[in-house]
VEXKE-826971 format. One record per residue (C-alpha): y, x, z; residue in one letter. Coordinates in steps of 0.2 Angstrom, whole numbers, plus 2048, in hexadecimal, padded with zeros to 3 digits. Each point is the difference from the previous one (the first is absolute). Layout:
BEGIN
{py = Y, px = X, pz = Z, rest = a}
...
//
This chain:
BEGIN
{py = F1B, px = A2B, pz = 6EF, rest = x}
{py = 80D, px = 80E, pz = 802, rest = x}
{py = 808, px = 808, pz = 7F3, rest = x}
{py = 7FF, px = 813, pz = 800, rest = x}
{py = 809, px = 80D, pz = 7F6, rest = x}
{py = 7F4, px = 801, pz = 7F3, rest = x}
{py = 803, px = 7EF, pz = 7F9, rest = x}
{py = 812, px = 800, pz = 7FF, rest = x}
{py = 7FF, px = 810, pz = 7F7, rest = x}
{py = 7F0, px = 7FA, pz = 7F6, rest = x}
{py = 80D, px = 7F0, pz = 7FD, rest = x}
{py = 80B, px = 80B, pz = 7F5, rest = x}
{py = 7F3, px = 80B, pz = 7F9, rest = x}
{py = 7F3, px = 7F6, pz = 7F8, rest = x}
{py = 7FE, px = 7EC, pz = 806, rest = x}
{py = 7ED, px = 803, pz = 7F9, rest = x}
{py = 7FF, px = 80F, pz = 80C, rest = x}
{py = 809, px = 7F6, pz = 80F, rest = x}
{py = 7F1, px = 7F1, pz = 7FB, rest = x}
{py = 7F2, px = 80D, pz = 801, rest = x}
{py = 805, px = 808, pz = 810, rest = x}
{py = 802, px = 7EF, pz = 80A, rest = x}
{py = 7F0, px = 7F8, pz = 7F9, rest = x}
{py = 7F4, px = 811, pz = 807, rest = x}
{py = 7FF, px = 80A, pz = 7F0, rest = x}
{py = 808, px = 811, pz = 807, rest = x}
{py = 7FE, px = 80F, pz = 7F6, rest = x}
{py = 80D, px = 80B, pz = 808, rest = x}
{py = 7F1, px = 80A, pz = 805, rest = x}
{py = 7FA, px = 805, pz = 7F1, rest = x}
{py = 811, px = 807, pz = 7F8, rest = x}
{py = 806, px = 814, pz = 7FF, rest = x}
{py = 812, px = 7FB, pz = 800, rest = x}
{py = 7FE, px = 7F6, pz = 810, rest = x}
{py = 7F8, px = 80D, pz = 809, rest = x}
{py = 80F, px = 80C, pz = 7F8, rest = x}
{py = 80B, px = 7F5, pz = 808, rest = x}
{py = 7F7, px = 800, pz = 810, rest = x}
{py = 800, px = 812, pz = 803, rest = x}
{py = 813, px = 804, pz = 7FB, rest = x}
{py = 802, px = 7F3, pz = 80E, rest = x}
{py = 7F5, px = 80A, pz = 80D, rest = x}
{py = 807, px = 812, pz = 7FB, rest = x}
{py = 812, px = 7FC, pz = 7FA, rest = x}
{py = 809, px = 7FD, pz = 811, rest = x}
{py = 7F4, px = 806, pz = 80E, rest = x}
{py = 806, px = 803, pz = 80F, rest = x}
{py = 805, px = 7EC, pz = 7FE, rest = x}
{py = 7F1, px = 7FA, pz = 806, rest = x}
{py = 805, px = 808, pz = 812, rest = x}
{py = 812, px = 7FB, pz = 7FE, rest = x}
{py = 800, px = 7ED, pz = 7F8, rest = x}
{py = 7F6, px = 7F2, pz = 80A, rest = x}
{py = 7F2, px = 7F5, pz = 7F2, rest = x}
{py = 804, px = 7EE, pz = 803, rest = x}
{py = 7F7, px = 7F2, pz = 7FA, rest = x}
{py = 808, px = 7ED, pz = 801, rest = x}
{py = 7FA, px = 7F2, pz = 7F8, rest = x}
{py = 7F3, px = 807, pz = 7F3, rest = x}
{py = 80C, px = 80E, pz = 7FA, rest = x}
{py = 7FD, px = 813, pz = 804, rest = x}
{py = 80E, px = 80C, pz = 803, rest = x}
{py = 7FB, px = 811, pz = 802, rest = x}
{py = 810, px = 80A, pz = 803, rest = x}
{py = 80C, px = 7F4, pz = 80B, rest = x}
{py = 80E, px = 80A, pz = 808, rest = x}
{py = 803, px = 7F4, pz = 810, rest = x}
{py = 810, px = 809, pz = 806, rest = x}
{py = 80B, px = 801, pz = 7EF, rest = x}
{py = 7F5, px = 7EE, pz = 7FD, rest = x}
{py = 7FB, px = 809, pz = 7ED, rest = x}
{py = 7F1, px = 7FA, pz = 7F6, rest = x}
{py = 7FB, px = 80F, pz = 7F6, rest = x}
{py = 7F5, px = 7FA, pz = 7F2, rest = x}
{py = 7F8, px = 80E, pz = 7F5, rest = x}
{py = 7FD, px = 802, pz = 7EE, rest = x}
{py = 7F7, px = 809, pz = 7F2, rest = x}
{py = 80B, px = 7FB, pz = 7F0, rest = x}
{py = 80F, px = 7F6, pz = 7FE, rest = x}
{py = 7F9, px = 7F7, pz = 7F0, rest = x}
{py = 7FC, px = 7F0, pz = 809, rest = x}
{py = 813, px = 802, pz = 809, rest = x}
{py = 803, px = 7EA, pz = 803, rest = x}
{py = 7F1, px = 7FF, pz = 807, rest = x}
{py = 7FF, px = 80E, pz = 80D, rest = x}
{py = 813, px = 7F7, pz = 805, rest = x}
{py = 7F9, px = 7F1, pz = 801, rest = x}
{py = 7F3, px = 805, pz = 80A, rest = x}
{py = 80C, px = 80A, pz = 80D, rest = x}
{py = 80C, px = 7F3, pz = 7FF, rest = x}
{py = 7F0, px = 7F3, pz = 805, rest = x}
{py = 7FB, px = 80B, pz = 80F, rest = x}
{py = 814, px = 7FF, pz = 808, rest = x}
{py = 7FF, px = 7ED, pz = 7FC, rest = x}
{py = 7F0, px = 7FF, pz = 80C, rest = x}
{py = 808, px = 80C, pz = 80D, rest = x}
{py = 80F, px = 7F4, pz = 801, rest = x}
{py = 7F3, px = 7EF, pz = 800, rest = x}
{py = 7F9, px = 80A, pz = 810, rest = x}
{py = 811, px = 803, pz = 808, rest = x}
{py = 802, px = 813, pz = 7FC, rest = x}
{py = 810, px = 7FE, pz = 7F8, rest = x}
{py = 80B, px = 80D, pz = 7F9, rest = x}
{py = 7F1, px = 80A, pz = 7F6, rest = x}
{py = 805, px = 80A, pz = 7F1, rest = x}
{py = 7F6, px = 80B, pz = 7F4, rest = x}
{py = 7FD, px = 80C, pz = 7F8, rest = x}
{py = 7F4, px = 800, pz = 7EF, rest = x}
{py = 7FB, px = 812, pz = 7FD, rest = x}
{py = 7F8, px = 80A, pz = 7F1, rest = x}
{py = 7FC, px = 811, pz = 804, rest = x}
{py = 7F9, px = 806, pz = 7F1, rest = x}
{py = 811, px = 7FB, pz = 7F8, rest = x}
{py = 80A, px = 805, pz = 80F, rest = x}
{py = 806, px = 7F0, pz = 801, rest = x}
{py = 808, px = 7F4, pz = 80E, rest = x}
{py = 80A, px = 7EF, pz = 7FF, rest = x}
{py = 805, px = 7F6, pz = 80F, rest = x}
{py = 7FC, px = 7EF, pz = 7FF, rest = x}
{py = 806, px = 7F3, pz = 80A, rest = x}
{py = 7FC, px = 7EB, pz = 802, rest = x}
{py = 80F, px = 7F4, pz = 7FB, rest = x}
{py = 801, px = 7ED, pz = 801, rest = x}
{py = 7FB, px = 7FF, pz = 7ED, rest = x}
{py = 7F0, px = 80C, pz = 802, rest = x}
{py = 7FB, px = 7F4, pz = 80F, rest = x}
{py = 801, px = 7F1, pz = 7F3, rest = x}
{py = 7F9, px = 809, pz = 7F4, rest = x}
{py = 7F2, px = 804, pz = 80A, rest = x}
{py = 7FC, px = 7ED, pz = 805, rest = x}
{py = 7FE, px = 7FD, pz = 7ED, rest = x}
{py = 7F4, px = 80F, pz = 7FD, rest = x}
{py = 7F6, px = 7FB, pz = 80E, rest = x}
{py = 7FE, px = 7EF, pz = 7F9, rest = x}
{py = 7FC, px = 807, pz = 7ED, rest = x}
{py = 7F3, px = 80B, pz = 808, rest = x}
{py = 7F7, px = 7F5, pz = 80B, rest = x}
{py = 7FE, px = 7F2, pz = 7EC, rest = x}
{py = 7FA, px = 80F, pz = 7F9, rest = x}
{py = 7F5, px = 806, pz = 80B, rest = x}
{py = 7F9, px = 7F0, pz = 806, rest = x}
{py = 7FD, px = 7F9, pz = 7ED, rest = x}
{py = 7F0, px = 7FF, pz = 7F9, rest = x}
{py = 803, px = 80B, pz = 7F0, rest = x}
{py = 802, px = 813, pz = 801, rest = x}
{py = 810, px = 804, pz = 7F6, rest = x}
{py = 800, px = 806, pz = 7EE, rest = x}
{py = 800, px = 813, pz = 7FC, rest = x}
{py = 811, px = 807, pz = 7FE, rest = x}
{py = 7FE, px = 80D, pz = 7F4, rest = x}
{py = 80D, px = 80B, pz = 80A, rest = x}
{py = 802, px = 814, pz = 7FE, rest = x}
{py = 7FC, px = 7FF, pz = 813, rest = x}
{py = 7EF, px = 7F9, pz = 7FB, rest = x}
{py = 7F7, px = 810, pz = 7FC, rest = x}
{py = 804, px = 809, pz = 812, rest = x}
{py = 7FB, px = 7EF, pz = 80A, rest = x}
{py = 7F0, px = 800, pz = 80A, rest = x}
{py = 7FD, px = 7F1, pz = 7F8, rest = x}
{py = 7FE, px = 805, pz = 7EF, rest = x}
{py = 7EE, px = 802, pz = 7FE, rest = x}
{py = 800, px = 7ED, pz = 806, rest = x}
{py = 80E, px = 7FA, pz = 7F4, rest = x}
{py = 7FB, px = 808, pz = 7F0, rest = x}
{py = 7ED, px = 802, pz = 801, rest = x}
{py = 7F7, px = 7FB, pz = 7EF, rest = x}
{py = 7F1, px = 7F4, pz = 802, rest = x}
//
């Protein structure tokens, strides 16, 4: 199995979240905020998606890859979950230099904030990555759903319903 960008930033948002995700129970579909997020990426920028290539390599989805300045541009709603939006940039330039497109930068983007910050992949970030991948792959492939995490980001998750529901 592939990792995609959704587990590596799941990874650093909620382990529980990262476990539901993997095992089939998705319930980005259900949630107002994703949807939010969703259409501030389809509206924000849009004569991108005539500009900027979509590229897909090993399970992960770029949607606005600018292949003559070599940029990933990776949108999104709110800042608050900063470390793992990185993370998940800095995953999607360590699988473009895995597939031999070396020299990729990006660039993480909140328009709503008005917001930009360059991000780039060093030797560290490359070992770093080789750990997260190991951590997510245990706790995605144990048998036990992580605990709850009682996290201020908890209310806005898609997976709230699930988490907290009272039987």
């Amino acid at each position: 199995m592939h990792l995609t960008g959704t587990h590596i930033n799941y990874y650093f948002v909620c382990h529980r979240k990262l476990w539901l995700f993997a095992n089939s129970i998705q319930m980005e579909h259900t949630s107002d905020f994703v949807e939010e997020g969703n259409l501030i990426h389809e509206t924000a920028y849009p004569a991108r998606s005539s500009k900027y290539q979509e590229i897909q390599i090993e399970g992960i989805k770029i949607d606005f890859y600018d292949a003559k300045n070599k940029v990933i541009h990776e949108l999104k709603k709110s800042s608050k979950l900063h470390q793992a939006h990185l993370w998940q940039l800095k995953y999607y330039l360590y699988v473009f230099g895995k597939n031999g497109i070396e020299g990729v930068s990006g660039i993480l983007e909140y328009p709503k904030e008005r917001e930009t910050e360059e991000v780039f992949l060093s030797s560290i970030d490359k070992e770093e990555i080789a750990v997260i991948e190991k951590n997510i792959t245990e706790i995605i492939s144990s048998n036990t759903c992580p605990p709850i995490i009682n996290s201020s980001y908890c209310k806005n998750c898609s997976y709230y319903d699930f988490c907290y529901v009272q039987e």
